[in-house]
C-alpha positions, 0 to 999 in steps of 0.5 A, a space after each residue: 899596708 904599704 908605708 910612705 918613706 918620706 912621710 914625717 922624715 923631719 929631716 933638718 935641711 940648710 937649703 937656699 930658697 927655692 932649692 927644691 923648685 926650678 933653679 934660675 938657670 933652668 929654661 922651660 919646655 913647654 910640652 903639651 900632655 893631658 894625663 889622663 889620671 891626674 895622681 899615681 903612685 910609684 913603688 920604689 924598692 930600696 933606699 938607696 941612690 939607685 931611686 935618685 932620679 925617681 926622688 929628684 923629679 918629685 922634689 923638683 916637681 917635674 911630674 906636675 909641670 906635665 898634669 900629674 902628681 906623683 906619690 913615691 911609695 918605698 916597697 920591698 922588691 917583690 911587695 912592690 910588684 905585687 901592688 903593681 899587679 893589684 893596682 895600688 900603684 901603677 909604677 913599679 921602680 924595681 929590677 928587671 929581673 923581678 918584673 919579667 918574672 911576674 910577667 912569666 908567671 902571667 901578670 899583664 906588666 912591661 918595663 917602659 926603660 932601665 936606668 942602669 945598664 949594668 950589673 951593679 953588685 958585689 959580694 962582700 964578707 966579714 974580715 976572716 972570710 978571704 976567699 969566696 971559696 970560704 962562703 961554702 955553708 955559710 950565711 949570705 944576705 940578700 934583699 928577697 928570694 926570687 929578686 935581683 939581689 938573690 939571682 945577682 948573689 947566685 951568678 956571682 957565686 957561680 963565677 967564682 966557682 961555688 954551687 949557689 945552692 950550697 949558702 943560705 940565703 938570709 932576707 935582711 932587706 934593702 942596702 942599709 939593711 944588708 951593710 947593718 946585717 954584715 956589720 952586726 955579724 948577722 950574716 957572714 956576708 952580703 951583697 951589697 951595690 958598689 956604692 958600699 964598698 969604700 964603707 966595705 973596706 973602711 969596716 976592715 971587710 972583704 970584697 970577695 967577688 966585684 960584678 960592677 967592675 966587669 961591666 955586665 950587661 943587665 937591667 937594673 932600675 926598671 920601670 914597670 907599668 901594666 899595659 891595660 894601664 898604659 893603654 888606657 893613660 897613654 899620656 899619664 904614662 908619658 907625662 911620668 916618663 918625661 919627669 923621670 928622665 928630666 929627673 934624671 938629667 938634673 941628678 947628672 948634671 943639676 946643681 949637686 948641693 940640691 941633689 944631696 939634699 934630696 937624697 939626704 931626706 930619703 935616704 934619712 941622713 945628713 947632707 954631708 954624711 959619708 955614705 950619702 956623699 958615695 951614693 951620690 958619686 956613685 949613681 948619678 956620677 957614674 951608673 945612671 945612663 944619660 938617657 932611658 935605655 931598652 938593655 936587649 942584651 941585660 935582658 937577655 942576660 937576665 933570662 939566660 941566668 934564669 934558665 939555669 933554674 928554670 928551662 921554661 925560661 929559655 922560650 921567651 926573649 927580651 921583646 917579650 918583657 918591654 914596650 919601648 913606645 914612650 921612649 921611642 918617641 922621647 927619643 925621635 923629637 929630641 926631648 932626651 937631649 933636650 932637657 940637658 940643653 935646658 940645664 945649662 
């Protein structure tokens, strides 16, 4: 059953009164939806910064001022597109890569928008392991076989020249879970996102192999729905995407001290703790795009790598995985921009 991650955190947080509210400099929008559900459940796969602006809307309650009460739910990568599939939640926060499979394998799912237009991985090793070459036979941790991390660990390896099929892949979970395998000497590598690599190099590991700094096109922190849903809640849909991406504004440009603390809740730390202070760099600051994105060109990268694996792959295009109707329409009446105006 899937568990709720903020759900007896007792996190001890110092935070002025109403920092969790609408802060005094924010201007109302009045828009008018009616979801037609007034609850829903979000699966998201990982805790890390990567889920922020997810995290932010739910704290600040932007879904309500739209009519909908969102219940964030922490899945696995695969788990959690499997409970989109089944109904028990109607919005997965994941990677691209895994919805487009399930929609390749049949199921009635579409991505609304990405968050992150790039590639955002590393790969990186414990301190006598030098050079990617040295990978060859040895253990890789990755999150789950078939999500972004296992084919993000296989394209990197590729481009360092390594058969991917000559490590073994270890699932070990989401990014904590990763860095605490490589600590520990689980595994003899991982891969990890690049808000992780101060911590890589303070351990006295290797970064072997940097997809984050090519600028890679891809589709990271997809947001899926099913289009039987989506037809039947249009406005439920839209009133989620309107809080996702007033979410995200806040998150980039919001009161920084209010967004640590509501990353420090989920992601179980202290405000001031080092990881936390590199993920909030690092996500909001630097990879989150500033609006909703439809990344044709990641996706197409996505089913590129796929054909590698898998022929079949090569007969689908990006348009046969998203539906950028919400989005569209956000973006013709001004709303992406506007919820930055408000913020200031």
């Amino acid at each position: 059953m899937i568990q709720l991650l903020f759900r007896g955190f007792g996190v001890a947080l110092v935070l002025m009164m109403g920092s969790f509210g609408h802060a005094a400099e924010e201007k109302k929008v009045p828009q008018t939806i009616a979801p037609e559900k007034k609850s829903v459940r979000a699966a998201y796969v990982t805790t890390s910064g990567a889920m922020v602006e997810l995290w932010t809307a739910v704290e600040k309650r932007y879904f309500e001022e739209y009519g909908l009460t969102v219940e964030p739910v922490l899945t696995r990568t695969v788990s959690g597109i499997q409970a989109l599939i089944s109904g028990d939640v109607q919005f997965a926060y994941s990677a691209c890569a895994q919805i487009m499979t399930a929609r390749k394998a049949g199921a009635d799912i579409v991505i609304l928008a990405s968050m992150i237009p790039y590639n955002l991985y590393t790969i990186a090793a414990r301190h006598d392991i030098k050079e990617p070459k040295q990978l060859t036979g040895k253990r890789v941790a990755i999150s789950q076989l078939g999500d972004t991390t296992h084919l993000s660990a296989r394209f990197a390896l590729q481009q360092a020249g390594i058969n991917p099929d000559a490590v073994t892949y270890v699932q070990v979970g989401g990014t904590p879970a990763r860095l605490a395998a490589l600590e520990s000497g689980a595994v003899d590598s991982a891969i990890l996102s690049g808000e992780g690599l101060g911590v890589v190099k303070n351990l006295g590991m290797n970064v072997l192999i940097n997809l984050f700094e090519k600028r890679l096109p891809y589709c990271n922190s997809g947001i899926g729905v099913s289009r039987a849903f989506m037809n039947a809640n249009p406005q439920t849909v839209e009133a989620f995407m309107r809080g996702v991406v007033r979410g995200n504004a806040f998150a980039r440009e919001g009161n920084a001290d209010q967004v640590k603390a509501i990353m420090a809740k989920y992601l179980k730390t202290a405000v001031n703790d080092k990881k936390l202070i590199d993920a909030y760099n690092f996500y909001p600051k630097q990879v989150k795009a500033k609006h909703p994105t439809i990344p044709q060109e990641g996706l197409a990268f996505i089913i590129n790598e796929m054909a590698f694996r898998d022929k079949s792959w090569r007969d689908w295009k990006p348009e046969q995985f998203y539906d950028s109707t919400i989005v569209d329409k956000l973006t013709k009446e001004g709303f992406l921009d506007q919820v930055y105006v408000q913020l200031r």
